[in-house]
Each structure stands twice: as C-alpha cells, then as structure tokens.
VOLUM-429547 format. One record per atom (N, C-alpha, C): residue in three letters; x, y, z. Coordinates in pm, whole numbers, padded with zeros to 5 digits. Example, Ala and Ser with C-alpha at 12.3 -4.5 7.8 and 13.67 -1.06 7.14 Angstrom:
2
   residuo       xx       yy       zz
       ALA    01319   -00569    00780
       ALA    01230   -00450    00780
       ALA    01320   -00330    00780
       SER    01285   -00225    00708
       SER    01367   -00106    00714
       SER    01290    00003    00787
//
This chain:
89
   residuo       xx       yy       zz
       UNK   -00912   -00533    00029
       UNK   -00865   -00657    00085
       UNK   -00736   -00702    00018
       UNK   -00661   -00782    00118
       UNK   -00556   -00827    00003
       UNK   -00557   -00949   -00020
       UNK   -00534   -00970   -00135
       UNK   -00556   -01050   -00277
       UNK   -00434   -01188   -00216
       UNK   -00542   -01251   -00167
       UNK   -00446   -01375   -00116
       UNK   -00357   -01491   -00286
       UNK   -00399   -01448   -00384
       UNK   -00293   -01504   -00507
       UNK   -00179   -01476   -00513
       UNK   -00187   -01345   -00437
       UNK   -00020   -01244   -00486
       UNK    00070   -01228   -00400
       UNK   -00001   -01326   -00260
       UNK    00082   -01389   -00155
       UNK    00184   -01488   -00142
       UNK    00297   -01426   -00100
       UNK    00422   -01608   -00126
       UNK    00330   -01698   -00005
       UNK    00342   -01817   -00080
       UNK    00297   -01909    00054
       UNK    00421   -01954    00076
       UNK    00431   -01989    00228
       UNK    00555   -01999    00300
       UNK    00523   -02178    00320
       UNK    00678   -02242    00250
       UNK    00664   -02403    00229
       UNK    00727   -02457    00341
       UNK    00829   -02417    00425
       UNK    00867   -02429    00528
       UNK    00969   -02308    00656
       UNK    00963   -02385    00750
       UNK    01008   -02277    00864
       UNK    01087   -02324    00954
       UNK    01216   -02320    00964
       UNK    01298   -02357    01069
       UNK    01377   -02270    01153
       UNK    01467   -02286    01253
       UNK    01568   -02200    01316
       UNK    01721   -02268    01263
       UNK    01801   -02160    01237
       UNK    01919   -02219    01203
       UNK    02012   -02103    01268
       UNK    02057   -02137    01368
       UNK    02172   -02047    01467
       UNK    02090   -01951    01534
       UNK    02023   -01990    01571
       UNK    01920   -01891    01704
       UNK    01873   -01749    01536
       UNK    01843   -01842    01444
       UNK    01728   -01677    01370
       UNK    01698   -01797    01270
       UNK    01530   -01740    01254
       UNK    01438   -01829    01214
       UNK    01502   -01808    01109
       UNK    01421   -01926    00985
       UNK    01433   -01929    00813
       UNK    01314   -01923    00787
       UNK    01294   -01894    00671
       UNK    01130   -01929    00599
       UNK    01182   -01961    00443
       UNK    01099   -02060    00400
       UNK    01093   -02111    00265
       UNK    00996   -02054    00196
       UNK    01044   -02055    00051
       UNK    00904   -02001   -00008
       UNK    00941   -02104   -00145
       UNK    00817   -02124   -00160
       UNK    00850   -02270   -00321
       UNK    00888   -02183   -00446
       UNK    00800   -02075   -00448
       UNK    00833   -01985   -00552
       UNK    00804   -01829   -00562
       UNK    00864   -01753   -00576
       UNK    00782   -01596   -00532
       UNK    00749   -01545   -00578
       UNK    00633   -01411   -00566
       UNK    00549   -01379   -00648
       UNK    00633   -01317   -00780
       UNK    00621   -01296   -00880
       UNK    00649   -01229   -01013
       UNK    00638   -01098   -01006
       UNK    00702   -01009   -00975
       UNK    00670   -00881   -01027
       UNK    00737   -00804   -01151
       UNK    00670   -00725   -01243
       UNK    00753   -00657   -01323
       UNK    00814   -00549   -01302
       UNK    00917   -00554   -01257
       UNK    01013   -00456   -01231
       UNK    01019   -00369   -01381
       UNK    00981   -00242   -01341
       UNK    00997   -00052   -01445
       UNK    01093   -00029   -01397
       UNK    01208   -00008   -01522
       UNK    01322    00090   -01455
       UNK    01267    00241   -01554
       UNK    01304    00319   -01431
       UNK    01313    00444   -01397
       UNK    01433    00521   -01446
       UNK    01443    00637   -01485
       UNK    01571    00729   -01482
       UNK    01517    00862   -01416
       UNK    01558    00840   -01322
       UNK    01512    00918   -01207
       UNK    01608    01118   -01211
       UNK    01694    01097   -01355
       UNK    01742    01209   -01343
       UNK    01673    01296   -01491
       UNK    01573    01200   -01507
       UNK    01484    01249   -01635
       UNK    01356    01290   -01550
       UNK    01310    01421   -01610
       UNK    01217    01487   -01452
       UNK    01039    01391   -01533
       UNK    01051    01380   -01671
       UNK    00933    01325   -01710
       UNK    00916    01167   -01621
       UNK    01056    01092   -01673
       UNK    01055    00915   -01559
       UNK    01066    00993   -01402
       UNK    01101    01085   -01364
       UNK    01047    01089   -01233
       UNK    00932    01117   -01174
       UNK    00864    01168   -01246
       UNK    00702    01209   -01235
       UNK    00629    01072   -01223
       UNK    00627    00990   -01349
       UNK    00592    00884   -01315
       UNK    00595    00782   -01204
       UNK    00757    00811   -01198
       UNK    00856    00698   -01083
       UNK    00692    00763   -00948
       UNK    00695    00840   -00895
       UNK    00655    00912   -00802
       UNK    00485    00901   -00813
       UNK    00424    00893   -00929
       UNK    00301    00879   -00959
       UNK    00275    00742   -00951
       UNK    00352    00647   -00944
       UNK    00338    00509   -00936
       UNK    00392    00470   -00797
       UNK    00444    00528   -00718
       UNK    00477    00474   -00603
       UNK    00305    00504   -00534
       UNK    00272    00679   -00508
       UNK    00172    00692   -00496
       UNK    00056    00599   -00489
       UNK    00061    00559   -00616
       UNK   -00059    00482   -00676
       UNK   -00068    00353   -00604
       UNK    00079    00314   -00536
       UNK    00080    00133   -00483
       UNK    00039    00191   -00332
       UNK    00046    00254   -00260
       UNK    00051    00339   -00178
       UNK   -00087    00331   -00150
       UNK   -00151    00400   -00250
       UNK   -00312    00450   -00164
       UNK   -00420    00304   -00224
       UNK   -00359    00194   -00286
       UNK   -00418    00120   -00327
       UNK   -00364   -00007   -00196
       UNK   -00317   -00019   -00134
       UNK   -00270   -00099   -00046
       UNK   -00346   -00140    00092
       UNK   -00350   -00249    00144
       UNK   -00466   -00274    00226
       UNK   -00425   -00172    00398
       UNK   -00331   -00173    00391
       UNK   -00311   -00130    00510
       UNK   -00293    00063    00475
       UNK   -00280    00127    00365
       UNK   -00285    00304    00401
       UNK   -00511    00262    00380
       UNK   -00558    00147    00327
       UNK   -00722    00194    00299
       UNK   -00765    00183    00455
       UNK   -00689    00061    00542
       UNK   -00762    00027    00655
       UNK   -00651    00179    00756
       UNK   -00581    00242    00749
       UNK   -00573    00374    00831
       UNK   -00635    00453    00802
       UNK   -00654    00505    00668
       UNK   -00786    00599    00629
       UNK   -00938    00532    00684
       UNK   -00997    00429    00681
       UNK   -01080    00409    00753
       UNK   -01077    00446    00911
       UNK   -00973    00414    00952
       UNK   -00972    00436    01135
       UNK   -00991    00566    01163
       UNK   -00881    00629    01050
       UNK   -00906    00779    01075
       UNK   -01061    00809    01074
       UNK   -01097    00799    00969
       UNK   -01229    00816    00940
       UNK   -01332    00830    01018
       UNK   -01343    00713    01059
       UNK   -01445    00655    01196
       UNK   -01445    00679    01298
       UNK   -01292    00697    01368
       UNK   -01242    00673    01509
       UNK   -01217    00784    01549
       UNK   -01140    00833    01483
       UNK   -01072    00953    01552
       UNK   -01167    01060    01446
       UNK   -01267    01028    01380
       UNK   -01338    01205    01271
       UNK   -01257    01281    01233
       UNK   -01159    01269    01147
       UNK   -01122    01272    01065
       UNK   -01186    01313    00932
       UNK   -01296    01334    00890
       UNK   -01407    01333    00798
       UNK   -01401    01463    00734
       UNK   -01383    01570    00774
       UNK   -01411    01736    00729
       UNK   -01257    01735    00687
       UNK   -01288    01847    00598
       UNK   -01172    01914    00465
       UNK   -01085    02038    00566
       UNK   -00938    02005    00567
       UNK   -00923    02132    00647
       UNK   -00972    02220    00584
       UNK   -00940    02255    00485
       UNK   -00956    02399    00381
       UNK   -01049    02418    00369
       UNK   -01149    02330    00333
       UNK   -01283    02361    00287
       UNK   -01391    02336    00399
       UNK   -01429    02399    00547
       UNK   -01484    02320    00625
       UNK   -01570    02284    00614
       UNK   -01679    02313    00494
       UNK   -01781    02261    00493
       UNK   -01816    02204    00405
       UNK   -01670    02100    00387
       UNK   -01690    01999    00266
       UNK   -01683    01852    00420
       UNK   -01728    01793    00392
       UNK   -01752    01673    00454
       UNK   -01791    01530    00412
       UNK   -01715    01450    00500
       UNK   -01755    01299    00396
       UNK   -01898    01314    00410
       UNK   -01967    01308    00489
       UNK   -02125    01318    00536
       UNK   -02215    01357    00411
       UNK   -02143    01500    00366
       UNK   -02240    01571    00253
       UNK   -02224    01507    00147
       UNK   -02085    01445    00101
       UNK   -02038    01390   -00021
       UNK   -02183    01262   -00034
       UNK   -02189    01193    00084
       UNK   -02276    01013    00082
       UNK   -02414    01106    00008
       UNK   -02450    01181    00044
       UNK   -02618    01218    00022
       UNK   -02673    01207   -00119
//
C-alpha cells in the first residue's frame, strides 16, 4: 500500500493561463545518494537501489498481482514445474 505520510498534500489548486497550478505547503524530504556512475562498484549499487524502489512500489506489486491472477502468469518459464501454487503448500 502506499504510505499516505510520504504523500505531498496538495494546499491549493488553480488555473493560471489555460494550465492548472498545484500548491504544496511543503514536500516530502528525500535523501538524495550521489552516485559516481563511472565507478563500476557506485554503479552496482546506483542500479541495485533503483531496483529495490522499483519492486517495492505500489504500482510494479499491484501489476505483479494482475499478472498473477488475471492473466496466470504463475509458472517459471525455465523451470515449469516450479509454480506459485507449489511454493503456498
């Protein structure tokens, strides 16, 4: 789910020359990591941490669910007779 704290709340909303505005009172904090992306060790990371925001995010958990469910999606190409099914038991 996502974590309605780490949401800007939006303080106001107007149009100014035919394109909306939005206010925000204050925005979320993040700590920005700098990277040296021509150092292959900070790029591993750089790349292991994008990953990581990636598969932790509400919207890649709720497409892996659809997949999952909807379309069966569930079996290992490689391995076919690895399955979410056998994993639950």
């Amino acid at each position: 789910m996502i974590n309605a704290e780490y949401m800007n709340k939006i303080e106001n909303t107007f149009s100014d020359n035919q394109a909306s505005v939005v206010e925000f009172s204050e925005l979320t904090y993040f700590d920005a990591e700098q990277y040296d992306l021509y150092d292959q060790k900070d790029y591993g990371k750089f790349i292991q941490d994008i990953e990581r925001s990636v598969r932790m995010s509400y919207e890649y958990r709720s497409l892996i669910n659809y997949l999952r469910e909807t379309e069966g999606m569930n079996q290992c190409t490689f391995l076919t007779n690895v399955t979410m099914w056998i994993a639950q038991k």
